[in-house]
MOPAC internal coordinates of N, CA, C and O (Angstrom, degrees):
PM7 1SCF
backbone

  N    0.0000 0     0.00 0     0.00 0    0    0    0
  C    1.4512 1     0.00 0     0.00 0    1    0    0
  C    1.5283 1   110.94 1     0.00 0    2    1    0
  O    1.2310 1   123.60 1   153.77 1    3    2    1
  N    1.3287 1   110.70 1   -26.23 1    3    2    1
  C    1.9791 1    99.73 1  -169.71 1    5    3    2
  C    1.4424 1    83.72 1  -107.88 1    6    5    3
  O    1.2310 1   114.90 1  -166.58 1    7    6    5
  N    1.1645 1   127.28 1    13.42 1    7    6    5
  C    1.5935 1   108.41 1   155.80 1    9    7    6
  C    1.7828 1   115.42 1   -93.28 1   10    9    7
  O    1.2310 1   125.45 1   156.39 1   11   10    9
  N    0.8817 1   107.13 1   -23.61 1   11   10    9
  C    1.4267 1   136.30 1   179.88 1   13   11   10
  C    1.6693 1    89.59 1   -50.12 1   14   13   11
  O    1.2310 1   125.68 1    98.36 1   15   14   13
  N    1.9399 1   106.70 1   -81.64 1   15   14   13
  C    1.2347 1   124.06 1  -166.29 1   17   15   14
  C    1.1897 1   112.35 1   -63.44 1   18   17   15
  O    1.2310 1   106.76 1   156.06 1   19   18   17
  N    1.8759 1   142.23 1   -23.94 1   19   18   17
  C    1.2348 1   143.03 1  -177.35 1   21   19   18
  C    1.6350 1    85.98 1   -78.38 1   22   21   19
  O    1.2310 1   113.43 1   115.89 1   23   22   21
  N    1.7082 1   130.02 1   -64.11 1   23   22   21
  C    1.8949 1   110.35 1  -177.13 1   25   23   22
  C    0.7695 1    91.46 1   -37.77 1   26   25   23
  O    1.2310 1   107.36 1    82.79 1   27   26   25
  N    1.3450 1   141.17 1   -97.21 1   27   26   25
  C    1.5511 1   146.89 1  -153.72 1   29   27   26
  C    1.4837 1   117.09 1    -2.91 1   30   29   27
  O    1.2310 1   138.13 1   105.46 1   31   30   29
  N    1.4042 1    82.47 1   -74.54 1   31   30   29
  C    1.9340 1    86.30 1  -171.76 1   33   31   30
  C    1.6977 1   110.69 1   -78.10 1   34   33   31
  O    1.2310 1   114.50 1   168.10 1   35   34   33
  N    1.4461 1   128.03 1   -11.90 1   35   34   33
  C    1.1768 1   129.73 1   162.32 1   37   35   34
  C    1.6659 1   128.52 1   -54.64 1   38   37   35
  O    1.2310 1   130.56 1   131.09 1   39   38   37
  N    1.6551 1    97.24 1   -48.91 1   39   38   37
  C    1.6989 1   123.07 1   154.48 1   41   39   38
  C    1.5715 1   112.87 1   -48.50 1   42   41   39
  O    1.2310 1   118.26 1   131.07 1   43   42   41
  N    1.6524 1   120.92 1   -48.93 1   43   42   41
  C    1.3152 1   107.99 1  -161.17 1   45   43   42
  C    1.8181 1   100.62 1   -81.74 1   46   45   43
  O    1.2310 1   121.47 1   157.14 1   47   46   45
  N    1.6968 1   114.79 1   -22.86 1   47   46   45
  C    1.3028 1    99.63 1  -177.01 1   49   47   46
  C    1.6923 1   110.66 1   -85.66 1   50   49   47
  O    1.2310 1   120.23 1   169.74 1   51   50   49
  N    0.9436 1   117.17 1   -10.26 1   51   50   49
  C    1.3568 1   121.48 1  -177.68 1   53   51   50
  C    1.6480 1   130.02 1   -98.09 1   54   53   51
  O    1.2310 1   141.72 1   152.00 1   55   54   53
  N    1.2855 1    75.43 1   -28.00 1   55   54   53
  C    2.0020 1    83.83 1   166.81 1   57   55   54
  C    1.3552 1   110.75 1   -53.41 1   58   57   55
  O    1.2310 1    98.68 1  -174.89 1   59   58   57
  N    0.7889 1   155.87 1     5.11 1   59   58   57
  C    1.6605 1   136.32 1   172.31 1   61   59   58
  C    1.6291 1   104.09 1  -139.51 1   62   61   59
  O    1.2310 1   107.93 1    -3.30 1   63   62   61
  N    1.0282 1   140.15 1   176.70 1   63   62   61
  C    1.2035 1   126.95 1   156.17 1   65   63   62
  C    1.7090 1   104.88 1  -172.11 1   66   65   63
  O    1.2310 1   122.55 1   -78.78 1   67   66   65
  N    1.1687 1   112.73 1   101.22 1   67   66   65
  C    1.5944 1   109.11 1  -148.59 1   69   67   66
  C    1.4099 1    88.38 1   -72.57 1   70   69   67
  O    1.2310 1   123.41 1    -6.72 1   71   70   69
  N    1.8846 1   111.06 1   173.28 1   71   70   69
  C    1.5911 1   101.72 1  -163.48 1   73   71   70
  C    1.9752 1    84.75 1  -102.72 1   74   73   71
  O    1.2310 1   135.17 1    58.51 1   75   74   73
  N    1.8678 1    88.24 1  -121.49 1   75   74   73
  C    1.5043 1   111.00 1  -151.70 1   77   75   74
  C    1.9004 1    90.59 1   -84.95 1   78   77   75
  O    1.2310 1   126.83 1   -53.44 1   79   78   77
  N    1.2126 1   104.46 1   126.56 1   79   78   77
  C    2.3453 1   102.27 1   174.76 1   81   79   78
  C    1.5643 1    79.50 1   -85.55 1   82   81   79
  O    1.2310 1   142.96 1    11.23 1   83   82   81
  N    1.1288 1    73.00 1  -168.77 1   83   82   81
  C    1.5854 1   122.12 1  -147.89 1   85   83   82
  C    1.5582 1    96.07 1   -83.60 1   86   85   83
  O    1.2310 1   113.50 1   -53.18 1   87   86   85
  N    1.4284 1   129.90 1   126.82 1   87   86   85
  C    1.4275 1   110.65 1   164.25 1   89   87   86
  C    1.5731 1   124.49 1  -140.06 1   90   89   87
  O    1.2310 1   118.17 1   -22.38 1   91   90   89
  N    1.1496 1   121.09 1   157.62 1   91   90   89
  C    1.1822 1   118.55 1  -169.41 1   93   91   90
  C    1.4431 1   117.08 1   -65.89 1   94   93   91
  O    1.2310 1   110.04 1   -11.69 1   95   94   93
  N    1.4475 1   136.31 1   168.31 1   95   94   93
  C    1.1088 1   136.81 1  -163.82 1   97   95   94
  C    1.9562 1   102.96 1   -72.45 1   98   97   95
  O    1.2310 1   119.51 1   142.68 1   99   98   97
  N    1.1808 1   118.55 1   -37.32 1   99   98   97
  C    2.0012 1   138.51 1   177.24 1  101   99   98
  C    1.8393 1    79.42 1   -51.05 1  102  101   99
  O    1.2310 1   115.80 1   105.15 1  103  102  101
  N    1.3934 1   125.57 1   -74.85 1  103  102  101
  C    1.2992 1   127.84 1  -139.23 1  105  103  102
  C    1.3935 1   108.31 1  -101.65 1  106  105  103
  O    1.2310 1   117.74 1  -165.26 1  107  106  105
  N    1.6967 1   121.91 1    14.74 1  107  106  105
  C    1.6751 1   135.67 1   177.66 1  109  107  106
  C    2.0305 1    79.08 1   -94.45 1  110  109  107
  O    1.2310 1   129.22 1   118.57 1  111  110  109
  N    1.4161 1    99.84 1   -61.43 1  111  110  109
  C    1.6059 1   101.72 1  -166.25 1  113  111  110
  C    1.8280 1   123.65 1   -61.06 1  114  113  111
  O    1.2310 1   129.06 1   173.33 1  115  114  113
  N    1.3587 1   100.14 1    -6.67 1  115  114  113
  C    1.4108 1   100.49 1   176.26 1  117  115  114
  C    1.8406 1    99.16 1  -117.87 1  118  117  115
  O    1.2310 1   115.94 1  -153.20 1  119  118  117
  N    1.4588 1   125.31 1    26.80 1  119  118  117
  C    1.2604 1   110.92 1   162.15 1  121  119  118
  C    1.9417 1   115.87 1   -65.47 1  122  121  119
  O    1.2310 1   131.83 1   139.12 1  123  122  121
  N    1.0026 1    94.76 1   -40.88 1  123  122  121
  C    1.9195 1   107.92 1  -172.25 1  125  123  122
  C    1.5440 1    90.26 1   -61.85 1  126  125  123
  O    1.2310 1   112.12 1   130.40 1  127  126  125
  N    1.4213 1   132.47 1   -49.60 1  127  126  125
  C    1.1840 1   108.41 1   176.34 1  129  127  126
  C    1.4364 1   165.77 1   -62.49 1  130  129  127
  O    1.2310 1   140.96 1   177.49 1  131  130  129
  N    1.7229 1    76.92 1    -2.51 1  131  130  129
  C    2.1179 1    98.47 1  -176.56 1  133  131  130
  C    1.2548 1    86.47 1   -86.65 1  134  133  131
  O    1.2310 1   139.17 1   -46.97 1  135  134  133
  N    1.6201 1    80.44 1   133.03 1  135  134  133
  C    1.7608 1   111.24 1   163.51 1  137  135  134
  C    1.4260 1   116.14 1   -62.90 1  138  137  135
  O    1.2310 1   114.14 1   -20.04 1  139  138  137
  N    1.0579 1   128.71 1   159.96 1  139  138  137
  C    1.6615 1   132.12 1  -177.01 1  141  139  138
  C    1.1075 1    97.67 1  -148.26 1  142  141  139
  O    1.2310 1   122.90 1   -69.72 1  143  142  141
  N    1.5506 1   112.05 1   110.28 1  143  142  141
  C    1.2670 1   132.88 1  -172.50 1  145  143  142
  C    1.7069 1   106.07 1  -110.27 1  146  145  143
  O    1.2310 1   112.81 1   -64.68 1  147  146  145
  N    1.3455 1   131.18 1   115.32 1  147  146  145
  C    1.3765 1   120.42 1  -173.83 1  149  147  146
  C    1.7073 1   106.71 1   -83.00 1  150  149  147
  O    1.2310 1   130.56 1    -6.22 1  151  150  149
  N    1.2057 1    97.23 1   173.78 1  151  150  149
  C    1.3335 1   116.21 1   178.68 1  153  151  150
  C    2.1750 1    96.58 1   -54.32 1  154  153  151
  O    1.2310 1   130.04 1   -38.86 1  155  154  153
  N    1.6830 1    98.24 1   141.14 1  155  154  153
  C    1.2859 1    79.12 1   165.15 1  157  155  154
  C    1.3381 1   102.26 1   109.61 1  158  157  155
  O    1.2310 1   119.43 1   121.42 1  159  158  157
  N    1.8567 1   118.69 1   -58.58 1  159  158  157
  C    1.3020 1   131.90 1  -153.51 1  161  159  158
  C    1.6333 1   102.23 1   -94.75 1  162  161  159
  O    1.2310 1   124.48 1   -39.46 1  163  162  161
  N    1.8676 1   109.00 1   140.54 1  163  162  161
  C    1.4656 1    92.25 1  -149.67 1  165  163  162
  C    1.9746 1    82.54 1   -96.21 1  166  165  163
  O    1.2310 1   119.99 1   -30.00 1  167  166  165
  N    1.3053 1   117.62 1   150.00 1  167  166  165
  C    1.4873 1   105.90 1   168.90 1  169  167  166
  C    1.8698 1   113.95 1   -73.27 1  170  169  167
  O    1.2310 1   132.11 1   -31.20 1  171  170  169
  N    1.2250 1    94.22 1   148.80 1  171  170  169
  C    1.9416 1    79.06 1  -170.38 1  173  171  170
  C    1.8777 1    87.67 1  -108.12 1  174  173  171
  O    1.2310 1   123.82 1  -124.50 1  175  174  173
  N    0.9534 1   110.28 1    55.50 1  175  174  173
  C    1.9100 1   100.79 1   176.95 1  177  175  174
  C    1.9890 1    83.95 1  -143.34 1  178  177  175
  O    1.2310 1   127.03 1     0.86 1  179  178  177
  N    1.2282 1   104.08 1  -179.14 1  179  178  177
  C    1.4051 1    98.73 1   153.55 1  181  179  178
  C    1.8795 1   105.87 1  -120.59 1  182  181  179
  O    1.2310 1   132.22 1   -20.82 1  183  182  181
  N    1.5191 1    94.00 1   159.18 1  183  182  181
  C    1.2966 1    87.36 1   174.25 1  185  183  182
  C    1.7352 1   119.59 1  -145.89 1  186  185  183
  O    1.2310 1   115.04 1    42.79 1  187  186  185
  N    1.1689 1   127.01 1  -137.21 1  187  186  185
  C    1.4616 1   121.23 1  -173.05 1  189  187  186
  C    1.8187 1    88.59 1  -157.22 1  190  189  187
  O    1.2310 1   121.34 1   -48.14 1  191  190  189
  N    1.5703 1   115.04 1   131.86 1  191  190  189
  C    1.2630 1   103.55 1  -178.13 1  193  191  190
  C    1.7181 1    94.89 1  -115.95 1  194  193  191
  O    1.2310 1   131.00 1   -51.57 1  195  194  193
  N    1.2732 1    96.38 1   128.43 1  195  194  193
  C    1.3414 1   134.63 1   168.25 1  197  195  194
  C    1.6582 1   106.58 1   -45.93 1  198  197  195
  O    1.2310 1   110.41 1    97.79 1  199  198  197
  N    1.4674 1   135.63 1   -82.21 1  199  198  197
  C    1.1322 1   154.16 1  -157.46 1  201  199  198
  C    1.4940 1   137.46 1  -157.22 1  202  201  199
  O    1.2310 1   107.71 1   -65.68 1  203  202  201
  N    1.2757 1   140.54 1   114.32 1  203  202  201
  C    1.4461 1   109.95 1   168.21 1  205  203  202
  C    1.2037 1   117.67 1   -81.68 1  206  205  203
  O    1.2310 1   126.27 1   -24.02 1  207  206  205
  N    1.4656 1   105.54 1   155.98 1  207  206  205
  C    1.4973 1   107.13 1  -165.94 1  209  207  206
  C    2.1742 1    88.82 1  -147.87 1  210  209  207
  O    1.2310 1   133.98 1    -6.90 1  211  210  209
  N    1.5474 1    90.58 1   173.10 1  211  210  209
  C    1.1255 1   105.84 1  -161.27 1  213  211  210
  C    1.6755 1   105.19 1  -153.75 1  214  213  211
  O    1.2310 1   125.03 1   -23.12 1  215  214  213
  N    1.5527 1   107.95 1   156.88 1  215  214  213
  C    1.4969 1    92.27 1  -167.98 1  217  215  214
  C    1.7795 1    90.17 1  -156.26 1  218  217  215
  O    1.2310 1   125.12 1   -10.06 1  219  218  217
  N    1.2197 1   107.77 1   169.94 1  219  218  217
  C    2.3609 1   100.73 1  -170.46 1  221  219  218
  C    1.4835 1    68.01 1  -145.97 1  222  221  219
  O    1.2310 1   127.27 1   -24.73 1  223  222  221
  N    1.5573 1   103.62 1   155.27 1  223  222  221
  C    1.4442 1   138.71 1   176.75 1  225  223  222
  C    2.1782 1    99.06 1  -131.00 1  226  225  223
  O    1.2310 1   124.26 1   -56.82 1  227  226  225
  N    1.0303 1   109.42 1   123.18 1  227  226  225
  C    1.5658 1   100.71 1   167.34 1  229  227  226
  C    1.2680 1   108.30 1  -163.99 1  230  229  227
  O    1.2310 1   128.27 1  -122.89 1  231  230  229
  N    1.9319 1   101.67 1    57.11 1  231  230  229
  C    1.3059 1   107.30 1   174.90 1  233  231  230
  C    1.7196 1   120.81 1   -91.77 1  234  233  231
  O    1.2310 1   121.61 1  -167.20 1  235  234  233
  N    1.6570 1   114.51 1    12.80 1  235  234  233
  C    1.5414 1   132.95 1   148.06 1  237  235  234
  C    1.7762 1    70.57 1    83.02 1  238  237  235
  O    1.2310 1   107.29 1  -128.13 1  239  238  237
  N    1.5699 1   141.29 1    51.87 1  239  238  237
  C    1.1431 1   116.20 1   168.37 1  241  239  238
  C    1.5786 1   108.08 1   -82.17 1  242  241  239
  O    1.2310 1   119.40 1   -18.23 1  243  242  241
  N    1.3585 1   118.75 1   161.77 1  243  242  241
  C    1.3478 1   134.79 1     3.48 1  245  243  242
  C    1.8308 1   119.96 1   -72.44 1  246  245  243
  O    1.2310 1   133.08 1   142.44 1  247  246  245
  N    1.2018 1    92.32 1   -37.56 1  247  246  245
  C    1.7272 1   117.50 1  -170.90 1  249  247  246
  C    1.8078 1   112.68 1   -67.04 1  250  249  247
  O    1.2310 1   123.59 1   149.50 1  251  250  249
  N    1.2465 1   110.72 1   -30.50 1  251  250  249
  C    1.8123 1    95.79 1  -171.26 1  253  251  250
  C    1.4985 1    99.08 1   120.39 1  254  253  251
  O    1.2310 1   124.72 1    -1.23 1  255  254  253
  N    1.3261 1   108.54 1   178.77 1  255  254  253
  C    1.6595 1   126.92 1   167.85 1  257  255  254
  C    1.8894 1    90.69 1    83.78 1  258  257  255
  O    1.2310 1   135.82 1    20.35 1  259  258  257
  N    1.7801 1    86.98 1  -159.65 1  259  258  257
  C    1.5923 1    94.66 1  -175.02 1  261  259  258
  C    1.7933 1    87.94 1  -142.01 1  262  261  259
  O    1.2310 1   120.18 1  -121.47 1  263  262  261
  N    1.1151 1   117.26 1    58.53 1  263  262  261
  C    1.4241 1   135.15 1   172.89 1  265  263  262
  C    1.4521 1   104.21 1   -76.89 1  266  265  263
  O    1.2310 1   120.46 1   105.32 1  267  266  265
  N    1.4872 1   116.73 1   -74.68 1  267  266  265
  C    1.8773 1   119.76 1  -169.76 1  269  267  266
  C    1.5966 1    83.72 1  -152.31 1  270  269  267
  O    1.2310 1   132.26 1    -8.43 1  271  270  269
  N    1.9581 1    93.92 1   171.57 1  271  270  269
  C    1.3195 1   111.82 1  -162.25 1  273  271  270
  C    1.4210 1   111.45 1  -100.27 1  274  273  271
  O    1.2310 1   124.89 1    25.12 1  275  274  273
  N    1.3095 1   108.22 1  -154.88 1  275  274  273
  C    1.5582 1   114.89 1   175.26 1  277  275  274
  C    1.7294 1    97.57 1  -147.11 1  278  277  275
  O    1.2310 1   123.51 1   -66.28 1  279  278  277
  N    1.3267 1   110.87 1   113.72 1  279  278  277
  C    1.6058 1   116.79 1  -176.11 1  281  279  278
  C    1.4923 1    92.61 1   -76.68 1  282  281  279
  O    1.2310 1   105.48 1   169.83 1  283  282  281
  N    1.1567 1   144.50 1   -10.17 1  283  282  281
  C    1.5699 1   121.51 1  -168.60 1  285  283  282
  C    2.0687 1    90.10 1   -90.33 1  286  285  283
  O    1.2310 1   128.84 1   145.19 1  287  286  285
  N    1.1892 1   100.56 1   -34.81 1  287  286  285
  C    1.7123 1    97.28 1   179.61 1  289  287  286
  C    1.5350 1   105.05 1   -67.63 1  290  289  287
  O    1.2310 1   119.48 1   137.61 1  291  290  289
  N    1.3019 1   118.61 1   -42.39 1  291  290  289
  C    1.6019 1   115.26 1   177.13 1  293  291  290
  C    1.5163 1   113.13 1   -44.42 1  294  293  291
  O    1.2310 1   124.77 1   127.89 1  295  294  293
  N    1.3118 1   108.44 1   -52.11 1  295  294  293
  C    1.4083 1   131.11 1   156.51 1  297  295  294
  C    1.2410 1   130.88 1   -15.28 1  298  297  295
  O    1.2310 1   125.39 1   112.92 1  299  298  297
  N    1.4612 1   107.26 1   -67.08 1  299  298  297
  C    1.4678 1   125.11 1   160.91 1  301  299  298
  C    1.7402 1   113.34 1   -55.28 1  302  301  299
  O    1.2310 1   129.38 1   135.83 1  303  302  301
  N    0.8833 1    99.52 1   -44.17 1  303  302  301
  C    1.8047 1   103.18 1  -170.06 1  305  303  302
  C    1.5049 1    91.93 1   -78.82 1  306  305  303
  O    1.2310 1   110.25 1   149.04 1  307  306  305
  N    1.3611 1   135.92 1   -30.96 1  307  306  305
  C    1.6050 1   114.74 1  -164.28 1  309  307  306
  C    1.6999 1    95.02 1   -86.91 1  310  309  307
  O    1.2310 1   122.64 1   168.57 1  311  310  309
  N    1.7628 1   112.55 1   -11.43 1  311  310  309
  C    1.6411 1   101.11 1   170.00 1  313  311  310
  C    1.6250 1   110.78 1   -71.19 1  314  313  311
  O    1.2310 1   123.84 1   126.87 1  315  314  313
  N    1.4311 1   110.24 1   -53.13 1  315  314  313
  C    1.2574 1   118.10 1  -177.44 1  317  315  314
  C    2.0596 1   119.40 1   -43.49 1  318  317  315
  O    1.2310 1   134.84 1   146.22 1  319  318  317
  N    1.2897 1    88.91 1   -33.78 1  319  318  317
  C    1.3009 1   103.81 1   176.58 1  321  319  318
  C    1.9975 1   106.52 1   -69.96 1  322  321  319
  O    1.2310 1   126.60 1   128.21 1  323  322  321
  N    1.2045 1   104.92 1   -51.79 1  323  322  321
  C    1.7515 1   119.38 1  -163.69 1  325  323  322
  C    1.8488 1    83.89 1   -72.55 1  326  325  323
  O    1.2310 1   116.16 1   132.09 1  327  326  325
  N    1.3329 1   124.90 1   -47.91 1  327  326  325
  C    1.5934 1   107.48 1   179.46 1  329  327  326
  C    1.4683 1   129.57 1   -63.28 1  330  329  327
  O    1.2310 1   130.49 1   159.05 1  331  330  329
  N    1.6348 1    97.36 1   -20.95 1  331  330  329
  C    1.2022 1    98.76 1   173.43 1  333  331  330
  C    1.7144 1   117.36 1   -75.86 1  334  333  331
  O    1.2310 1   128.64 1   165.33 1  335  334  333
  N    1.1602 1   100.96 1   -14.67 1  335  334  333
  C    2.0962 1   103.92 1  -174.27 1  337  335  334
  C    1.7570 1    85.52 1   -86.48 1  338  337  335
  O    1.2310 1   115.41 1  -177.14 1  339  338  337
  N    1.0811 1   126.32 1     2.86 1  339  338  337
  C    1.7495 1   123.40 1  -145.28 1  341  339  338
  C    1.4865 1   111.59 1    19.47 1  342  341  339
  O    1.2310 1   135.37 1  -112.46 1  343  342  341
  N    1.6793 1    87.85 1    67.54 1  343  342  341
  C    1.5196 1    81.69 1   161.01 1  345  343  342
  C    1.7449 1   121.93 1  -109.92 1  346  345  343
  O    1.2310 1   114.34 1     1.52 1  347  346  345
  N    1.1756 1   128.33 1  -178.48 1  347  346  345
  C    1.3678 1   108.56 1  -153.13 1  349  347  346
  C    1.5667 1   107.77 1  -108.04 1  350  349  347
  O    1.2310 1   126.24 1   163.13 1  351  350  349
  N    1.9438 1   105.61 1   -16.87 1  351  350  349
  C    1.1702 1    98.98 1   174.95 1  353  351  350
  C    1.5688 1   115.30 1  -158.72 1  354  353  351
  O    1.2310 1    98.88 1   -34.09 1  355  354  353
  N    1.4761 1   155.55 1   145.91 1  355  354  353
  C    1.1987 1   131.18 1  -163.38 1  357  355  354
  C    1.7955 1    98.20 1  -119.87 1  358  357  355
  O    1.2310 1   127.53 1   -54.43 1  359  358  357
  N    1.9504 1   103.12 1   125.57 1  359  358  357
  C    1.8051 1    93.60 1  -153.26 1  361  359  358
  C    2.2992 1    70.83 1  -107.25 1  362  361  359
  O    1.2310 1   126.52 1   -14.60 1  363  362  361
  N    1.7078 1   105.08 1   165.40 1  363  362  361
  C    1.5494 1   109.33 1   154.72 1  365  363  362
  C    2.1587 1    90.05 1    89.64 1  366  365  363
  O    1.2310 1   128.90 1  -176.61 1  367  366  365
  N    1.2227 1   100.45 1     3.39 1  367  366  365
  C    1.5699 1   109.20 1   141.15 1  369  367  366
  C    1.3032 1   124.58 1    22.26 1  370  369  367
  O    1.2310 1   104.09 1  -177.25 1  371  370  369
  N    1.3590 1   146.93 1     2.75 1  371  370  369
  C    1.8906 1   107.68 1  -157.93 1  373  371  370
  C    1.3105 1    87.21 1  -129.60 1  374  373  371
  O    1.2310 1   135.33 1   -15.59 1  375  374  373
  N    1.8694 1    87.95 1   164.41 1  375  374  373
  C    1.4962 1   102.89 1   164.20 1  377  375  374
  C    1.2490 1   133.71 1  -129.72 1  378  377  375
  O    1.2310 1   116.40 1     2.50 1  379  378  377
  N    1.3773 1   124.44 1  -177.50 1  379  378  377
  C    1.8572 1   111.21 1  -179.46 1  381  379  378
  C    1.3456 1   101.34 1  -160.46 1  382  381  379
  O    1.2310 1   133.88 1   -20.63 1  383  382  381
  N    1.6933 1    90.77 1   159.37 1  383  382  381
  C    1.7227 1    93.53 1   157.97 1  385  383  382
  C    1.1283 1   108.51 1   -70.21 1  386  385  383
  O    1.2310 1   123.24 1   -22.33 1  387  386  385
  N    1.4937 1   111.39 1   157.67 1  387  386  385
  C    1.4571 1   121.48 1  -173.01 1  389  387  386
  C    1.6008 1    87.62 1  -155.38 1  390  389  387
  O    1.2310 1   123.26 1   -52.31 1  391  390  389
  N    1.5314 1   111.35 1   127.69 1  391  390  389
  C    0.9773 1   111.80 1   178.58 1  393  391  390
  C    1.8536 1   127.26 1   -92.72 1  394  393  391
  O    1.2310 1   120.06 1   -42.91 1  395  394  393
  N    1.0053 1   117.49 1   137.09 1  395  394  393
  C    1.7302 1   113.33 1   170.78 1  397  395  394
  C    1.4680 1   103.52 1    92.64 1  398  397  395
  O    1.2310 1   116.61 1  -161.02 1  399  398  397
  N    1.4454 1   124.04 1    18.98 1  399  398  397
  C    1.4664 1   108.57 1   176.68 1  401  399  398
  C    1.7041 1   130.54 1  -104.55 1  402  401  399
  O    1.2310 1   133.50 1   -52.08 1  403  402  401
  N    0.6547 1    91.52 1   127.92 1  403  402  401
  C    1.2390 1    93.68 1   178.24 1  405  403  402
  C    1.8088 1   109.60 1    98.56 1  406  405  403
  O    1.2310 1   128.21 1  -179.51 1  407  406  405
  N    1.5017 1   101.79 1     0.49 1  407  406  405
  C    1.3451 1    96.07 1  -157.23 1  409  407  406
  C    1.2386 1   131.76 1   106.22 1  410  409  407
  O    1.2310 1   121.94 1  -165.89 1  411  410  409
  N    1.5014 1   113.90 1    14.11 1  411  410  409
  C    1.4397 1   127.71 1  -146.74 1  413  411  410
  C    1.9399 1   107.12 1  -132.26 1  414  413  411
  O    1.2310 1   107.98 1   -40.41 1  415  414  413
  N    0.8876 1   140.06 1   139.59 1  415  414  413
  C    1.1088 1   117.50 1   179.26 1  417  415  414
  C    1.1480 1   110.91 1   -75.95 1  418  417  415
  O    1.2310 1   117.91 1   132.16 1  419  418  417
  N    1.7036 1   121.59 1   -47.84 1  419  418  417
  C    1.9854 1   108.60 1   175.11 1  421  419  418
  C    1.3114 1    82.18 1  -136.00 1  422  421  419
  O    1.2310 1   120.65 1   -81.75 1  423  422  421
  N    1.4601 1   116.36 1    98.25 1  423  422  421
  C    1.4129 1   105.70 1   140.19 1  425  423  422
  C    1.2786 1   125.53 1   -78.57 1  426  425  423
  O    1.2310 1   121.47 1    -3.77 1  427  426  425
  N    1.7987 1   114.80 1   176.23 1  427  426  425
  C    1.0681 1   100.46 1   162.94 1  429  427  426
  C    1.6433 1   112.52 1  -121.54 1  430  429  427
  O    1.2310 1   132.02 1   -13.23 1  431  430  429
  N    1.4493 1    94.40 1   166.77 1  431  430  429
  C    1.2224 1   126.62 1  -157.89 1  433  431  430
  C    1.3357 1   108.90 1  -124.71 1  434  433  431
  O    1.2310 1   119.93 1   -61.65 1  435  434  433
  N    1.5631 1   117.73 1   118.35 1  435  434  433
  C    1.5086 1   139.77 1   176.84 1  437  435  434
  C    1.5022 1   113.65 1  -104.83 1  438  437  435
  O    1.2310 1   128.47 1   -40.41 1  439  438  437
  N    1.3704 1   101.29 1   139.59 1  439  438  437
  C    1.6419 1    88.23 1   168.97 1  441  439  438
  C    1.2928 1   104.64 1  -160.83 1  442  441  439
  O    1.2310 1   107.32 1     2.16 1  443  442  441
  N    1.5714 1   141.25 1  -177.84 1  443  442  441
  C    0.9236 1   137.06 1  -130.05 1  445  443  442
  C    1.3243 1   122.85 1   171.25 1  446  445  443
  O    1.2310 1   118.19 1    -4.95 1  447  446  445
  N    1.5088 1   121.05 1   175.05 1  447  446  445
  C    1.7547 1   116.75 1   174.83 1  449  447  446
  C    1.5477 1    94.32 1  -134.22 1  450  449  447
  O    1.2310 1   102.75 1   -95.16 1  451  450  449
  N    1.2797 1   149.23 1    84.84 1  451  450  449
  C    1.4275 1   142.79 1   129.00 1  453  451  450
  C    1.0025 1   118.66 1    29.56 1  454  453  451
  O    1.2310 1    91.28 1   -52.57 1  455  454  453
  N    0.7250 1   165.82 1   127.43 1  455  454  453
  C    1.6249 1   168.68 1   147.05 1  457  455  454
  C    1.4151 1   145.41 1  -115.53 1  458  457  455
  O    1.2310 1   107.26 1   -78.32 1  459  458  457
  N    1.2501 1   141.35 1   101.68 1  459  458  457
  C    1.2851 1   131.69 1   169.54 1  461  459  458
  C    1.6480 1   123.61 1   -99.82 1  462  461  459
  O    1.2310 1   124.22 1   -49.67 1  463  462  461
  N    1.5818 1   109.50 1   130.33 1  463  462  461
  C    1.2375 1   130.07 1  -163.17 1  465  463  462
  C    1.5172 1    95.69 1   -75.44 1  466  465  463
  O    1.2310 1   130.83 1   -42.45 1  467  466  465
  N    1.7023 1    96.71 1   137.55 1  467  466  465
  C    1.8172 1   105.63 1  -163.69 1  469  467  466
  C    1.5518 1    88.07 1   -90.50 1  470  469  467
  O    1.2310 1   121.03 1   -23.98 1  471  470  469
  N    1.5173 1   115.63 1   156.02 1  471  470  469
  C    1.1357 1   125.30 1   173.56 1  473  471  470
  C    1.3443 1   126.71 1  -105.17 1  474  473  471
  O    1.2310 1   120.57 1   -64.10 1  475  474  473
  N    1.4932 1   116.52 1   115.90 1  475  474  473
  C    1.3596 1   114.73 1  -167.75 1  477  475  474
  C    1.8144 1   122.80 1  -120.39 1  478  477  475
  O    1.2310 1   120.10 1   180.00 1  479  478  477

């Protein structure tokens, strides 16, 4: 039964996972610039984290469909996401299959901590 209720609530947070908003032309041109720091990797600045955020890819690459994802596109969307907070870099990195999102059988799924580098 509490395996039942842990899928459950795993399904209800993961079923959707909205992609890349909308961004202004300042925060389209500073996507290439957030750092992507993986899980693991220590940041050598200090900083202040903005948000975690999270992002699903289930463009079935190489081939098509909505079979599995592509983590380098998740990638892209968790920058698009970190430019939109203008933050400068997203540190705690990883990704996974994640099954049923988006509509997808395993997409994948990126996620992250936002970050902006403190100024000293």
């Amino acid at each position: 039964m509490k395996l039942l209720i842990i899928v459950s609530i795993v399904f209800a947070l993961t079923g959707c996972v909205m992609g890349a908003p909308k961004l202004t032309p300042d925060q389209a041109a500073r996507v290439d610039q957030i750092e992507i720091l993986k899980e693991g990797q220590v940041p050598d600045k200090e900083y202040t984290t903005i948000d975690d955020i999270s992002a699903a890819d289930c463009s079935g690459a190489p081939y098509g469909g909505r079979v599995w994802g592509d983590a380098e596109k998740a990638i892209e969307t968790l920058k698009a996401k970190a430019a939109s907070l203008d933050a400068d870099a997203i540190i705690n990195t990883s990704c996974s299959a994640a099954p049923f999102v988006n509509n997808c059988w395993a997409a994948k799924l990126c996620s992250g901590q936002a970050v902006k580098w403190s100024k000293t």
